[in-house]
C-alpha positions in Angstrom: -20.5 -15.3 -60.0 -20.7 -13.9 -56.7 -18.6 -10.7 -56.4 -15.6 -10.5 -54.0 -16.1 -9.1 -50.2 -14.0 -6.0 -49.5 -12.6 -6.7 -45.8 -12.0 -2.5 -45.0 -14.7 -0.5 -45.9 -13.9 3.2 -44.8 -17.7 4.7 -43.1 -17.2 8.0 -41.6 -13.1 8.6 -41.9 -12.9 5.2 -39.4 -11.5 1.8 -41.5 -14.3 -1.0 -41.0 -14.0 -5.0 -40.9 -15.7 -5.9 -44.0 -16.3 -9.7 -42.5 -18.9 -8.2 -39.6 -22.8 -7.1 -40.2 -23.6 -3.8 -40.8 -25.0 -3.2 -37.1 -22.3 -5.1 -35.5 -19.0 -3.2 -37.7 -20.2 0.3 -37.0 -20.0 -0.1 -33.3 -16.3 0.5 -34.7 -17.0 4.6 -34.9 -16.4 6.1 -31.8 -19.7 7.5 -30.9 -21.8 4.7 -32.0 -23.0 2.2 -29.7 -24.9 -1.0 -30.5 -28.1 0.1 -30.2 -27.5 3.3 -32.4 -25.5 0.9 -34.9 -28.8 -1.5 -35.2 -30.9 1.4 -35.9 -28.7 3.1 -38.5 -28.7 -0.7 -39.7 -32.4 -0.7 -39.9 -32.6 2.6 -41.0 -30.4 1.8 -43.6 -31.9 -1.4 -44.8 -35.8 1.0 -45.5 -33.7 2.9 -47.6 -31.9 0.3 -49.8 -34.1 -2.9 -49.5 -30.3 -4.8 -48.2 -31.0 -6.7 -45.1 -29.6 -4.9 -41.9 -27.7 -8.9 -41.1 -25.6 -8.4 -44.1 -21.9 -7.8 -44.3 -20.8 -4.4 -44.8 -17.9 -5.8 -46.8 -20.5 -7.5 -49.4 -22.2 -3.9 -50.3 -21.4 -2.0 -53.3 -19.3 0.9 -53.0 -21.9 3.9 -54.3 -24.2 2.5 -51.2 -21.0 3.6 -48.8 -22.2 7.1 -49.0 -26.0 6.4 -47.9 -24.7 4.7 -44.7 -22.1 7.6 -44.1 -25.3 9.7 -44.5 -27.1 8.2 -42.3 -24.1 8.0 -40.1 -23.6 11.9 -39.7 -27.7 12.8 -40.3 -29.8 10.0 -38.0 -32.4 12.5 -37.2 -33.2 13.1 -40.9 -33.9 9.1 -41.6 -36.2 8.3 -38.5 -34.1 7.6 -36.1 -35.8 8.3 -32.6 -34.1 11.2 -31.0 -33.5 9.1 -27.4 -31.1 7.1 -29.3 -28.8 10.3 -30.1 -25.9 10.6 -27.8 -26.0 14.6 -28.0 -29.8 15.5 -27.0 -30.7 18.9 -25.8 -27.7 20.6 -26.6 -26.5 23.2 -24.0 -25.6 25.7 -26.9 -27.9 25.2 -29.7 -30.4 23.6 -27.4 -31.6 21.2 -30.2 -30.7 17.4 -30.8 -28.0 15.7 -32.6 -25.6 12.5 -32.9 -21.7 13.5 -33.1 -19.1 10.9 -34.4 -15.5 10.6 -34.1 -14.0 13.9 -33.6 -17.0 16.0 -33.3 -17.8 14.1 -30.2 -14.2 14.5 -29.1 -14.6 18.4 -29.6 -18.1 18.7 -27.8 -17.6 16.1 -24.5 -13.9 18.8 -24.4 -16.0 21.8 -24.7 -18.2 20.5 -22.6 -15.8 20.3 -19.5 -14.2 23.4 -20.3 -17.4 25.4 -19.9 -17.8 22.9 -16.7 -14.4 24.1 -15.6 -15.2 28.1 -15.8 -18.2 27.8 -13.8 -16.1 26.0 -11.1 -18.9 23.2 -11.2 -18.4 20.6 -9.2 -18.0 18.0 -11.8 -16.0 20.0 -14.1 -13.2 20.0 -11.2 -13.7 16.6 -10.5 -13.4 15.8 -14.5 -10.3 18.0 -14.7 -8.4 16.5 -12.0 -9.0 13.1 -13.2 -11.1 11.5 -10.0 -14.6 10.1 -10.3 -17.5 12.6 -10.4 -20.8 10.6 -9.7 -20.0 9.3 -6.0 -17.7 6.2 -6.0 -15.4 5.2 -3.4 -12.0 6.3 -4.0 -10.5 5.3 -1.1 -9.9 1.6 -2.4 -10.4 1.6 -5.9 -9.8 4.0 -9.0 -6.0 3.8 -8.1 -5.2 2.8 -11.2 -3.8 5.7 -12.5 -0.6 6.6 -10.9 2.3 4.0 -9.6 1.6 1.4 -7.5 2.9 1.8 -4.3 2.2 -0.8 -1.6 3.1 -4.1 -3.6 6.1 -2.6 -5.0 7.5 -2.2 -1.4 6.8 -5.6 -0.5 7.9 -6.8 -3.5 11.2 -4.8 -3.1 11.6 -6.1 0.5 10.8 -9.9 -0.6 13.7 -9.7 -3.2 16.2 -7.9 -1.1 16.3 -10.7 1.9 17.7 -13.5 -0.1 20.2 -10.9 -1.6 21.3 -10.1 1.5 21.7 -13.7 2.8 23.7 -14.6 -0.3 26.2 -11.4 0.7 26.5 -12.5 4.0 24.8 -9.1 5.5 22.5 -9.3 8.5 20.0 -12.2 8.6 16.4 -11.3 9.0 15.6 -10.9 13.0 13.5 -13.9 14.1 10.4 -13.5 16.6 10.8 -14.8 20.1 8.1 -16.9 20.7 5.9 -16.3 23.8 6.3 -18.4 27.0 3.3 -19.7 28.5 
């Protein structure tokens, strides 16, 4: 009898869908990309003989901790140090992988340290425009109102109010005489 799948397994404080692979449902932890996630997969599957393609839901819950393990330790079980997102630390100067709110804490610190230098991407950073050389001219204007359609949309629904009210019709352009 084939025992039931969970479909939340909890890995690192973050709930995970049970119904994806192991490499594909840990993508799910902010800090963990897909090529970190298949080698914490393959990692994991030297250590417990489960193939890295299984379902995370479909393990048993006392192998939960050796993923989490591997999760918050990647250095210790082989994993190559280029695939850490925190190499060459500025303040211990050795390497590591930070998850879910360490990272948080570290890409803050990070800035604010960036900030009381005055460097030029820590101002950039804190005053939310882009840092690496984009345009911002024409794009990145997401972030505030819109302004230009709003007008023409505003004009375009104010002329037919103003011919149902009777007000002043819209001037019409002479045409040129040749």
């Amino acid at each position: 009898m084939e025992k039931e799948a969970r479909y939340i397994v909890r890995i690192a404080g973050k709930d995970l869908n049970g119904s994806l692979p192991i490499c594909m449902a840990l993508t799910g932890i902010k800090g963990i990309s897909h090529r970190m996630a298949r080698n914490i997969a393959i990692a994991f599957e030297k250590e417990t003989k489960i193939p890295f393609e299984s379902k995370i839901g479909v393990l048993p819950e006392n192998l939960d901790r050796a993923l989490e393990e591997i999760v918050f330790n990647p250095e210790k079980h082989g994993i190559p140090a280029w695939s850490l997102n925190r190499r060459k630390d500025f303040e211990t100067g050795g390497n590591s992988h930070k998850v879910m709110n360490e990272l948080d804490f570290a890409l803050r610190r990070d800035v604010q340290r960036m900030n009381e230098t005055k460097s030029y991407r820590g101002l950039r950073l804190s005053w939310g425009l882009t840092v690496r050389g984009q345009r911002t001219k024409s794009t990145h204007r997401g972030k505030g109102p819109v302004v230009g359609v709003q007008k023409k949309d505003a004009k375009a629904a104010a002329a037919p109010a103003a011919k149902k009210e009777g007000g002043p019709a819209p001037a019409k352009k002479e045409e040129k005489k040749k």
